[in-house]
Structure formats: C-alpha cells, structure tokens
C-alpha positions, 0 to 999 in steps of 0.5 A, a space after each residue: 279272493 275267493 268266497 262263498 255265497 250265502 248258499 255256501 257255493 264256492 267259485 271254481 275256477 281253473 289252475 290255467 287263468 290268473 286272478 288279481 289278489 284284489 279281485 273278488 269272485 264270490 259263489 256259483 261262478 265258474 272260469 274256464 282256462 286262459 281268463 284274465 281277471 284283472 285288478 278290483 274286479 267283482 264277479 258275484 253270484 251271491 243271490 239265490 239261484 244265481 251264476 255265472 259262467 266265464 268261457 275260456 280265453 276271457 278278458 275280465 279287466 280292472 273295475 269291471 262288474 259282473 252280478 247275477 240277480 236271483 235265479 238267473 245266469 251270466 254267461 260269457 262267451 270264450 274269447 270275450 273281453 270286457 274292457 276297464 269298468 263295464 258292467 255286465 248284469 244278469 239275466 244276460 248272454 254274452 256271445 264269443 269273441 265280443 267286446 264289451 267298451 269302457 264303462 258300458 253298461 249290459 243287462 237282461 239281454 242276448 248279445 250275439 258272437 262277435 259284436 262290439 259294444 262302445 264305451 259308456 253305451 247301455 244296452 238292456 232288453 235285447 
C-alpha cells in the first residue's frame, strides 16, 4: 500500500520491484529496481523532512521497520538484505552489499559496504 505523508509526499517506487499487498510505504520514499519487499513491511517517511532511499537489488523481508524521524534520511545501499523483523531508524546509512540479521536493531549510525550485522544486536551511534 502506497500513501502519502502529511506533507502529501507520495512514494516512488520502481515498475521493476515487487511489494507485498500488505506492505506499507507512506511519503518521501524512493526504491529502486529489483527490491523485494516483503509481507507487513513498514517504510515511513512521514516526518517532516524525512526520507528514505532504497538502492537497487534490495532485500526488504517480512516484519521489517524502516522509519526516518524529522529532517533526516534512510539510505540503503544497492544490494543490502535486512532479514525478518529488523528495524532500521534514521538518521542512518546503510552501505552496499550489507546484511542486516533477524530482529536487529539500527539507529542514527554509518555502517559501511559489506558488513554483517547478527541477529537481535543493536548497533546505534556509530
């Protein structure tokens, strides 16, 4: 499901990536060709001055949160798969070809190109 912000931002979002029906993207997010987005996923830049950015090649699975508080940005790098229920809050960069584990937790933080990040760790501040 596609909405729009308070700020009547609309997502866009590429014809060459599949989003589950039950997925919800709302305002200032952009995704790029060949992302996956999977079932009950929540990407919300519905603050003002907030958005995301999801680079082509993505993995976006089921349960997964990704939020940009008030004037800051999400980006994903291409190529990134964050796994079942992580959550992912801006301020904060993801970097290529990364792996983000089962319900981690990632805010206001640079993480680099290929990293790994286990399951249930909270990274934050880095």
């Amino acid at each position: 499901m596609l909405i729009q912000n308070p700020q009547k931002q609309y997502p866009r979002v590429s014809e060459d990536t599949w989003i589950s029906q039950t997925a919800i993207i709302v305002g200032d997010v952009t995704i790029a060709d060949d992302v996956f987005v999977a079932p009950n996923a929540v990407i919300r830049a519905d603050e003002p001055g907030s958005s995301i950015v999801i680079e082509s090649g993505c993995n976006v699975q089921d349960n997964v949160v990704i939020h940009a508080l008030s004037n800051s940005e999400v980006l994903i790098g291409s190529n990134t798969s964050l796994a079942h229920g992580c959550i992912v809050h801006g301020p904060c960069l993801i970097g290529e070809e990364c792996f983000i584990g089962f319900g981690a937790v990632v805010f206001d933080c640079i993480i680099g190109n290929d990293t790994l990040i286990l399951h249930n760790a909270t990274v934050r501040g880095g």
